[in-house]
Backbone bond lengths (Angstrom), bond angles and torsions (degrees), N, CA, C in turn:
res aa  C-N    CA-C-N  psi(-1)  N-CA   C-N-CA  omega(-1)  CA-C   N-CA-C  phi
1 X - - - 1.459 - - 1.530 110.85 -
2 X 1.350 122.10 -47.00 1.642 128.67 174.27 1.441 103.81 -54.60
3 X 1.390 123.57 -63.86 0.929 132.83 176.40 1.813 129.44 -27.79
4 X 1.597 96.08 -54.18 1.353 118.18 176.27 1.788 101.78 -65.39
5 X 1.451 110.31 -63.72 1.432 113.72 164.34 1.355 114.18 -3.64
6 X 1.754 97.25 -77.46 1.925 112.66 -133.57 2.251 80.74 -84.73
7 X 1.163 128.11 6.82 1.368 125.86 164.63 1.206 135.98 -76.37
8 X 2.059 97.80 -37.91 1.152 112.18 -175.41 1.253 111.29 -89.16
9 X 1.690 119.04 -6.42 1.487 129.57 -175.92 1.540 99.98 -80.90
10 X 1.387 99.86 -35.73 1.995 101.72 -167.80 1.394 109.32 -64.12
11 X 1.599 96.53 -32.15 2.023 91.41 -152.70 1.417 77.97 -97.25
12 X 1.577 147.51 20.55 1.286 133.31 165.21 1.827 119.10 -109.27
13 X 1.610 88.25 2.60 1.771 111.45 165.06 1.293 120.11 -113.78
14 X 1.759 114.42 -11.29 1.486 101.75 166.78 1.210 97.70 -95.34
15 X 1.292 156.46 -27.54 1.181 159.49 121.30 1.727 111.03 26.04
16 X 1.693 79.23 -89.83 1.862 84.16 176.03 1.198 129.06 -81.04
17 X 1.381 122.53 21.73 1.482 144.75 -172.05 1.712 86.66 -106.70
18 X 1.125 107.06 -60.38 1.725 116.31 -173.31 1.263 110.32 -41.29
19 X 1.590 111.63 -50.07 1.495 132.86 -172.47 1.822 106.98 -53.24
20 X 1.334 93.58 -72.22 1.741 112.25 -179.65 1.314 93.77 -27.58
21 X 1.450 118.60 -83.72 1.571 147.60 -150.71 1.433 93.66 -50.84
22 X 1.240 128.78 -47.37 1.570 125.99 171.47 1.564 115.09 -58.02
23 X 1.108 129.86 -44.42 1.270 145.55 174.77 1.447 116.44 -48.96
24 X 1.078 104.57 -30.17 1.767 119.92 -171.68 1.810 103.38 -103.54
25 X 1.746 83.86 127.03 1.568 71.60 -165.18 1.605 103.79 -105.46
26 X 1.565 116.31 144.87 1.364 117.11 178.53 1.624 124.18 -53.29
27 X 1.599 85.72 147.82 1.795 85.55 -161.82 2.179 113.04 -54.38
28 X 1.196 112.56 -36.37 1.211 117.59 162.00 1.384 123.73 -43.55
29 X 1.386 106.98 -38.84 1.664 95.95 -175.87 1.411 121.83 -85.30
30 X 2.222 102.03 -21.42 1.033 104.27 162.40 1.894 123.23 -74.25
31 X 1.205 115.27 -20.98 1.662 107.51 149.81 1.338 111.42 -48.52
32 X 1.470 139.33 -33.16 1.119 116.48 -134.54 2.344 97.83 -101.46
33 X 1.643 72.39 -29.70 1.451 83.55 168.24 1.590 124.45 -74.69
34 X 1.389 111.20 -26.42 1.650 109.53 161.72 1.469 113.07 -59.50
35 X 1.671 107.46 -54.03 1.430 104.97 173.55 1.438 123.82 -36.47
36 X 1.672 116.91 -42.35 1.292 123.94 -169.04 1.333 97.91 -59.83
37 X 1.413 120.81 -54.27 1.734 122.30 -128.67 1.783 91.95 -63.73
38 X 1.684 112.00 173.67 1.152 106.12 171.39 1.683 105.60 -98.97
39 X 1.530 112.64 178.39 1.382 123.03 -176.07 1.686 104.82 -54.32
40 X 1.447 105.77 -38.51 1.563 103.01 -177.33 1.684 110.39 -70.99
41 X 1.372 98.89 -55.91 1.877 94.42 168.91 1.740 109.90 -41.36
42 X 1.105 105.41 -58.47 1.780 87.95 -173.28 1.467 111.59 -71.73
43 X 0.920 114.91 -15.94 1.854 103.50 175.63 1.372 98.42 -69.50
44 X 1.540 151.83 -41.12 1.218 141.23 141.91 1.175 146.85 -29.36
45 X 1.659 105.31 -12.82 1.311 108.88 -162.61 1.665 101.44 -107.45
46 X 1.398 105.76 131.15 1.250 123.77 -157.83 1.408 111.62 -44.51
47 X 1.526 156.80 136.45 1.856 144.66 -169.13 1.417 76.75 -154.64
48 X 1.783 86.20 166.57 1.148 110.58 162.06 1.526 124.00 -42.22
49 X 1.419 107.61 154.23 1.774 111.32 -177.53 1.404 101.92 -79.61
50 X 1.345 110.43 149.52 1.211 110.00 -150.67 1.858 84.86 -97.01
51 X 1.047 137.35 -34.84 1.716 144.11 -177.35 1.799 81.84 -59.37
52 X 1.199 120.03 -61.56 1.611 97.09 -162.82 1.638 121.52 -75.87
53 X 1.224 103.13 -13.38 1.616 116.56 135.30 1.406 135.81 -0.84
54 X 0.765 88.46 -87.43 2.005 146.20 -178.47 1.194 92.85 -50.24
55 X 1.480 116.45 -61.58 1.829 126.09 -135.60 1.661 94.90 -98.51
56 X 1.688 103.47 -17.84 1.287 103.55 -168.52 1.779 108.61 -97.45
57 X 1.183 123.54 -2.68 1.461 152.36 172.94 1.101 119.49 -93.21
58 X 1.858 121.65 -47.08 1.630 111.28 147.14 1.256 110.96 -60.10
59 X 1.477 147.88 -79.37 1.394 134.04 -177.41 1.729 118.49 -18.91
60 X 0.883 99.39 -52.35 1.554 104.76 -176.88 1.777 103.11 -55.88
61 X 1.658 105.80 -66.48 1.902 116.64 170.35 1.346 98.87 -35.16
62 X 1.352 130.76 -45.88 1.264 121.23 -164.83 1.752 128.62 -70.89
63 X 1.492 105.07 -46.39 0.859 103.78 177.43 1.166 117.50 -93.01
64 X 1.028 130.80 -21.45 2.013 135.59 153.42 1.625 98.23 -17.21
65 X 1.634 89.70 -72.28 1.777 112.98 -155.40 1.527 88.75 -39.94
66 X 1.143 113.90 -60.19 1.796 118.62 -149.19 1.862 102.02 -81.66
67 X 0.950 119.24 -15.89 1.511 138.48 140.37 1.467 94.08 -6.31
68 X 1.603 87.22 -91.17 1.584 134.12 -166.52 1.869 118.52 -14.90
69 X 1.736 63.51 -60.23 1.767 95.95 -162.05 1.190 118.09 -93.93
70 X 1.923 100.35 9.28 1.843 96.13 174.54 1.638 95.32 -100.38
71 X 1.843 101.39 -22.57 1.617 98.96 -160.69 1.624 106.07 -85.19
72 X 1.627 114.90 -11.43 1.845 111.95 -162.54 1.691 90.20 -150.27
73 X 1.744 98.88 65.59 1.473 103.18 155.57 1.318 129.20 -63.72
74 X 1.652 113.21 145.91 1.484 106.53 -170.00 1.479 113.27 -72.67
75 X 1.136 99.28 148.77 2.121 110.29 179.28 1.429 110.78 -79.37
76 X 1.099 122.55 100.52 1.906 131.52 -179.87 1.331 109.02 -101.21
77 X 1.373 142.07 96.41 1.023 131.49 156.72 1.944 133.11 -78.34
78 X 1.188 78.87 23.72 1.647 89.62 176.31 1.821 114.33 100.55
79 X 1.255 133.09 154.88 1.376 143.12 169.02 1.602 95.35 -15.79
80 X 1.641 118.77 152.80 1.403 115.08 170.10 1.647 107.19 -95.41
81 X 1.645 120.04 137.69 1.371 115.35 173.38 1.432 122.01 -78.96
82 X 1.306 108.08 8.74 1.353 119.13 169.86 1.402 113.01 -62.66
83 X 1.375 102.18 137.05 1.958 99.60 156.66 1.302 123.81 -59.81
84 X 1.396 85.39 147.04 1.659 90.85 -172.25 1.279 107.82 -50.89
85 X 1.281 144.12 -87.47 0.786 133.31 -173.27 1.692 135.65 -21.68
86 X 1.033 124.38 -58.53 1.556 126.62 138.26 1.352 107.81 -24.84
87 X 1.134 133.60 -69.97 1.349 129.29 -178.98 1.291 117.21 -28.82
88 X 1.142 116.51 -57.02 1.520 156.42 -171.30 1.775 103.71 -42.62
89 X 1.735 85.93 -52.44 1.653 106.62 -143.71 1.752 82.00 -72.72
90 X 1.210 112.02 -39.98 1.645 121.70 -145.48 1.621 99.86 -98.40
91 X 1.513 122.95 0.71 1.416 106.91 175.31 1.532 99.76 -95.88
92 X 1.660 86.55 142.61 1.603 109.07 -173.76 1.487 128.57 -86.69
93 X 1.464 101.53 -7.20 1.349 97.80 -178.34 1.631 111.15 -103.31
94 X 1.580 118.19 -157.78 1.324 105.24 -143.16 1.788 93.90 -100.88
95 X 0.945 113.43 20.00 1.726 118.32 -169.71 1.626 77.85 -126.43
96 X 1.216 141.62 -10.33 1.979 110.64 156.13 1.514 90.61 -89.26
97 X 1.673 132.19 -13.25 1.221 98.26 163.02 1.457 150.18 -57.96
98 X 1.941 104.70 -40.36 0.993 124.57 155.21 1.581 119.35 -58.35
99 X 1.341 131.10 -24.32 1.649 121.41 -177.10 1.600 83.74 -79.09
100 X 1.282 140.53 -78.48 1.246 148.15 -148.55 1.693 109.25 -49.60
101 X 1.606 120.18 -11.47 1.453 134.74 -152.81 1.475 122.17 36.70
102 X 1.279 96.16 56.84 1.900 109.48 162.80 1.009 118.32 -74.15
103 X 1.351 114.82 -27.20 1.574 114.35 -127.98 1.933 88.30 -143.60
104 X 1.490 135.53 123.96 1.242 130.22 145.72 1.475 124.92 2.57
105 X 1.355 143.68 134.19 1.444 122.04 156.10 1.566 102.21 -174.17
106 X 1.841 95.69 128.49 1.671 110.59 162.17 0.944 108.21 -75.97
107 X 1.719 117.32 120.60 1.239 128.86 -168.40 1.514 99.12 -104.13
108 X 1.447 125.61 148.28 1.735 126.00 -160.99 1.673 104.48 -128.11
109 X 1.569 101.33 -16.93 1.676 107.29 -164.54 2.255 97.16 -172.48
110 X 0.825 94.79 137.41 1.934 100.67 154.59 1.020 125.25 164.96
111 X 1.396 116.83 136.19 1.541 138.89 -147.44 1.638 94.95 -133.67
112 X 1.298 104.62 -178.07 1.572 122.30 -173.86 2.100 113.37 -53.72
113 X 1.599 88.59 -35.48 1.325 101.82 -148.91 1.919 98.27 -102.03
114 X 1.836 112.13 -43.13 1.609 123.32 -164.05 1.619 108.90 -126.16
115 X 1.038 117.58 164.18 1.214 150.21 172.81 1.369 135.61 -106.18
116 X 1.148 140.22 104.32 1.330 116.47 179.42 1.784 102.14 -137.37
117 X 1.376 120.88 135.05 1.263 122.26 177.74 1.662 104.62 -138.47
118 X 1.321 94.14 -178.19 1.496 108.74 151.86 1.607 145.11 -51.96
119 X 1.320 116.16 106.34 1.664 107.69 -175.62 1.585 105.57 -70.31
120 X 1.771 110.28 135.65 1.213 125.93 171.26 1.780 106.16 -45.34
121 X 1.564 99.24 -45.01 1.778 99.44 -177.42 1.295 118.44 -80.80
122 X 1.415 126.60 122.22 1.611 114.23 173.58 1.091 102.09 -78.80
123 X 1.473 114.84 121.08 1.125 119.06 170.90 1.423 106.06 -106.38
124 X 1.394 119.10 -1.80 1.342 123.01 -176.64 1.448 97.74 173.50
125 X 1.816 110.45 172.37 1.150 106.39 -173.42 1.616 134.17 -68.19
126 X 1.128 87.20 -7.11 1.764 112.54 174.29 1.397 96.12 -122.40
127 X 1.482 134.73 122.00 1.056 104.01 171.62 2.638 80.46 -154.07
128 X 1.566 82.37 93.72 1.445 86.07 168.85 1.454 125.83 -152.36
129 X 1.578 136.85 -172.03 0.797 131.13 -128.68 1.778 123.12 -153.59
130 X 0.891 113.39 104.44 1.447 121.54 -157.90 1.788 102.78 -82.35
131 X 1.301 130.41 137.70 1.407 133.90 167.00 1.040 115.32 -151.52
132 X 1.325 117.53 135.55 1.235 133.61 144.86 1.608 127.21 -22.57
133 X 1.695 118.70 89.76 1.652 79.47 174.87 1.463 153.03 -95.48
134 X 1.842 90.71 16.63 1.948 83.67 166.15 1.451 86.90 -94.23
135 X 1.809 107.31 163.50 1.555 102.31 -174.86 1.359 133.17 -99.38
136 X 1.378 110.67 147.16 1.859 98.69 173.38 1.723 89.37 -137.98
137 X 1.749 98.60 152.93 0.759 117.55 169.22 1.611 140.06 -33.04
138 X 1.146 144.34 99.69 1.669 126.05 175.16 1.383 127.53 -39.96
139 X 1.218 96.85 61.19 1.639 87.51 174.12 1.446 115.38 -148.07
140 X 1.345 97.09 91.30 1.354 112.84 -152.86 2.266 104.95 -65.68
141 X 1.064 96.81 -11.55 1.908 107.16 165.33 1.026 109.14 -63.55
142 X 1.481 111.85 -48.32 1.771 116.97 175.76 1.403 124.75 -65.63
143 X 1.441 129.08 4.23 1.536 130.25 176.98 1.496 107.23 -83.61
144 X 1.248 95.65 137.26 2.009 96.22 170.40 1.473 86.47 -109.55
145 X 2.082 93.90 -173.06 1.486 117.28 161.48 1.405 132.26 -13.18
146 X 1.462 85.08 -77.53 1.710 88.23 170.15 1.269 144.64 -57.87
147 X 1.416 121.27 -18.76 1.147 129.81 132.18 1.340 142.55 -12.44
148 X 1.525 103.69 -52.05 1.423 127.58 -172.92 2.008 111.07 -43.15
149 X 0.760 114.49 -34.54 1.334 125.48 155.27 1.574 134.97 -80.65
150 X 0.955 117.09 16.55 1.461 142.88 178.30 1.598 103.28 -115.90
151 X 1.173 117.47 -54.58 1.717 130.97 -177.17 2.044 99.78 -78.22
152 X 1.030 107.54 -40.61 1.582 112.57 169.60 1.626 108.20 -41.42
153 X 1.463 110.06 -68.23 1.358 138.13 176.65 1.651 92.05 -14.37
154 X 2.193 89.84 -92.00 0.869 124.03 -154.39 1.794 101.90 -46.27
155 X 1.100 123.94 -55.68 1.381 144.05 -154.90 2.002 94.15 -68.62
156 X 1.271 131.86 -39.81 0.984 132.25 -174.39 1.742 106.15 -97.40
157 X 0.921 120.96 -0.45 1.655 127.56 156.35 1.727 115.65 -85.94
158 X 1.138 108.79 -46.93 1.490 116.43 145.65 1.230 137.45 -17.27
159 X 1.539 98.86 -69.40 1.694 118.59 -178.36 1.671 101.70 -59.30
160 X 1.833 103.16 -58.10 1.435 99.58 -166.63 1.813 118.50 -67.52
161 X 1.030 109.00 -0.35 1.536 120.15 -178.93 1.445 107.18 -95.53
162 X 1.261 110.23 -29.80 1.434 93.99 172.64 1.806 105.41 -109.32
163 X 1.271 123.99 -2.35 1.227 98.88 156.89 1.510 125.11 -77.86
164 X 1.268 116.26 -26.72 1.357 117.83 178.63 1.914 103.59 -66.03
165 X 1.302 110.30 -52.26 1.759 113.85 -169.08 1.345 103.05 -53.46
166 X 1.617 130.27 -55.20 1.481 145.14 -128.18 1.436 97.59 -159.87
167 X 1.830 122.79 53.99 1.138 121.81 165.13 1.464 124.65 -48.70
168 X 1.444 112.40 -37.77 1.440 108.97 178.29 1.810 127.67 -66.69
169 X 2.017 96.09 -36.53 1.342 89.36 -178.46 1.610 100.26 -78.85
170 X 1.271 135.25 -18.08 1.203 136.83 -158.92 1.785 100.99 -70.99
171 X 1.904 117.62 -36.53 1.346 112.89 -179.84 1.668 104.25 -81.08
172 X 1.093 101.56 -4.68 1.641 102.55 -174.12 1.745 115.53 -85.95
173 X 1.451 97.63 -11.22 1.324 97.98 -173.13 1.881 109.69 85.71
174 X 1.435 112.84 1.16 1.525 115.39 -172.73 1.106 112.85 -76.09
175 X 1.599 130.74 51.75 1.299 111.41 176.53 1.505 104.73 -144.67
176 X 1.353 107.57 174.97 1.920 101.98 176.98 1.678 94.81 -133.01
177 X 1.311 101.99 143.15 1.493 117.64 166.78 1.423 94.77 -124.05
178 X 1.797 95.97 127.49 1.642 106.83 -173.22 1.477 107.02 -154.18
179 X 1.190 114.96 122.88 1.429 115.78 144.57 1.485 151.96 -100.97
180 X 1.645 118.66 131.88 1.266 97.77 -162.04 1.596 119.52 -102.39
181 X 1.358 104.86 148.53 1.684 130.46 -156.16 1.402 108.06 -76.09
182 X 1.207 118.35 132.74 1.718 128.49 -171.68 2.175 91.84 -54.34
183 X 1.048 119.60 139.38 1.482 135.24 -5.78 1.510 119.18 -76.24
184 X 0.954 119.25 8.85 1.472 119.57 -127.57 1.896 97.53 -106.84
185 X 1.296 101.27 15.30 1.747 112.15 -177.88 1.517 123.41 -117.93
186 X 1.005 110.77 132.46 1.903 119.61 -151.34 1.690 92.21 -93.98
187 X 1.385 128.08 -10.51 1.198 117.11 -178.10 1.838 93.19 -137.13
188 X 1.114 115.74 143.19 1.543 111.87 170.99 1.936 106.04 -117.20
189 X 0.664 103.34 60.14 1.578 131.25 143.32 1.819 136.62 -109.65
190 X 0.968 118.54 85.69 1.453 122.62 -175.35 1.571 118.47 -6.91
191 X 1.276 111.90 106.17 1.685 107.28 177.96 1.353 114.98 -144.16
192 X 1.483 129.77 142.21 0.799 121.95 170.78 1.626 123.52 -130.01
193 X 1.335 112.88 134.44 1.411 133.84 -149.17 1.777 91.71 -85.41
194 X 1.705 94.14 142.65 1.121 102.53 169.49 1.642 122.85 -139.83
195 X 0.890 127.90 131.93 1.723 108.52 -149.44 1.769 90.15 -159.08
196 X 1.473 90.28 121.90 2.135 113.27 -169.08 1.645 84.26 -146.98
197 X 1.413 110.65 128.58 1.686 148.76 -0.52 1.988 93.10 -67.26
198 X 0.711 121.11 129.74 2.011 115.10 164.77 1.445 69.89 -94.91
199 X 1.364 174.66 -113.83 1.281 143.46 -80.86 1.635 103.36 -80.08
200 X 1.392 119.99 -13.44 1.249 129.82 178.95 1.573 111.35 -82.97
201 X 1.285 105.57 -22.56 1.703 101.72 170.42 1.264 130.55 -44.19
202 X 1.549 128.97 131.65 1.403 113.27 168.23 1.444 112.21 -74.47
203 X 1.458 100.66 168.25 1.534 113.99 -160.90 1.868 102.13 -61.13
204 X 1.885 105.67 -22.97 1.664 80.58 178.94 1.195 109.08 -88.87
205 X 1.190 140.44 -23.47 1.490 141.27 179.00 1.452 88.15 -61.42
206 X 1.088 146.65 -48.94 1.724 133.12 176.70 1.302 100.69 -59.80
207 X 1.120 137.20 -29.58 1.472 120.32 176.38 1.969 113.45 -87.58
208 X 1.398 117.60 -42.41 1.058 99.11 156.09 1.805 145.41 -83.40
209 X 1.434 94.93 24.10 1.752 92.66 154.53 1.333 100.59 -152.00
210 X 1.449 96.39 53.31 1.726 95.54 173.94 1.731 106.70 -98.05
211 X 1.735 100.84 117.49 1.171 118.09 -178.64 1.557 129.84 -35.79
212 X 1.194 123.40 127.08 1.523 126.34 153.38 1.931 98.39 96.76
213 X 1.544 113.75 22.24 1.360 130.22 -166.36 1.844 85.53 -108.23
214 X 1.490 94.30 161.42 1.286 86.05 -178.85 1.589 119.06 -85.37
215 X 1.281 121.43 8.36 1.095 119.79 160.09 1.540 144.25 -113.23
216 X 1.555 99.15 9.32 1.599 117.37 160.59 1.425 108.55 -139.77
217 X 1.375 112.68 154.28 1.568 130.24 -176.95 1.741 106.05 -125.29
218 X 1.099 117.12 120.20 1.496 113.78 174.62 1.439 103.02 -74.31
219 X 1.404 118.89 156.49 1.619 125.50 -156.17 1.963 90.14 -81.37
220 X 1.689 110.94 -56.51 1.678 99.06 -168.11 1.277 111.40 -67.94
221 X 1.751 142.25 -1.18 1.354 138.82 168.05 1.643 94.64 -82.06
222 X 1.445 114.86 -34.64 1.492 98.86 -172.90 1.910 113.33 -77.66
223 X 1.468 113.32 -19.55 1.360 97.03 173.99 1.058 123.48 -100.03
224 X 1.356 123.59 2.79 1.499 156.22 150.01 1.670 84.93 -30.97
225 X 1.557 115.95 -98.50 1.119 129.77 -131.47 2.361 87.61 -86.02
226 X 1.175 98.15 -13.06 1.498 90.31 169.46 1.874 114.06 -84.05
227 X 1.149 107.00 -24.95 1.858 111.24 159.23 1.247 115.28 -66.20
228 X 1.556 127.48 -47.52 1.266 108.92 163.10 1.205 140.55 -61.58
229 X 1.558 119.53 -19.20 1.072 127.13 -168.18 1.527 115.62 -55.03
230 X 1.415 136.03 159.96 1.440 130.34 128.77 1.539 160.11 -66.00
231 X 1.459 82.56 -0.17 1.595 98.70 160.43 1.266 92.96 151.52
């Protein structure tokens, strides 16, 4: 009697095992039915969100980039002893274009030693740019001690450019001094960004020089931690 039982239980689970397994359709045929549908059916047909998309493609850019830049740090052998001018003649990127006057440029500030003009990108209503003009690298991780007077410079050419441009946001405290961190810099010449109203920023310009991220450094956390340093 058990026997007979525990038989009629089996062939009533391969049964509904049989059933399921029919129900489920092979992954080929479900290709075959995408193939069918028309362009309008699949524009209906439910996909991934396209924002988490997005978010999942910067993550990826992101950590690649910084990949990059832990495995093929830049080679600094220190300030060039070249004359400035030589210096000048021989930097390759597009800011020795502007020192050399190749190239257009709203000029905001310049002295013997810096530069400061207008950024091509509005990133805001002030939105410009202080440099060094013999060159060093952008990579504001790579500054030691001695430095500290180089970032002084830069950082107090800054202030007076945007207090004169954007006196109001300048008493308001409305502004950001930022530099951005290897990889994450379109020119590798030392610069530092200065951008008054920052309450006028759009939300992505708040995300790309949003401080203490791994791809921007605010200038007073960076001479902060270059005063402490030991050399």
């Amino acid at each position: 009697m058990c026997s007979f039982y525990w038989s009629i239980t089996r062939q009533r689970s391969i049964t509904r095992q049989r059933s399921i397994t029919r129900q489920l359709p092979h992954p080929f045929e479900q290709l075959s039915r995408w193939s069918a549908l028309t362009l309008e059916q699949r524009s209906h047909t439910p996909r991934c969100d396209p924002r988490m998309r997005r978010l999942l493609v910067c993550v990826v850019f992101l950590l690649t980039a910084q990949m990059a830049s832990c495995l093929f740090p830049p080679k600094y052998d220190g300030p060039s002893s070249l004359p400035l001018a030589e210096d000048i003649e021989r930097n390759p990127t597009a800011f020795g274009e502007l020192l050399r006057g190749e190239a257009p440029v709203h000029k905001l500030h310049e002295c013997d030693a810096y530069l400061a003009f207008r950024n091509i990108k509005s990133y805001a209503p002030l939105a410009g740019l202080v440099i060094p003009k013999r060159r060093r690298p952008q990579d504001p991780d790579g500054l030691v001690k001695s430095d500290v007077s180089l970032l002084e410079d830069m950082q107090r050419i800054a202030l007076d450019v945007c207090q004169r441009e954007q006196p109001e946001a300048f008493a308001a405290d409305d502004y950001w001094l930022r530099f951005h961190r290897r990889p994450w810099n379109s020119v590798d010449h030392l610069h530092l960004h200065v951008l008054a109203p920052a309450s006028k920023a759009s939300a992505w310009t708040a995300f790309v020089f949003l401080a203490g991220s791994p791809w921007s450094f605010d200038a007073n956390l960076l001479l902060e931690k270059l005063r402490r340093s030991q050399g």
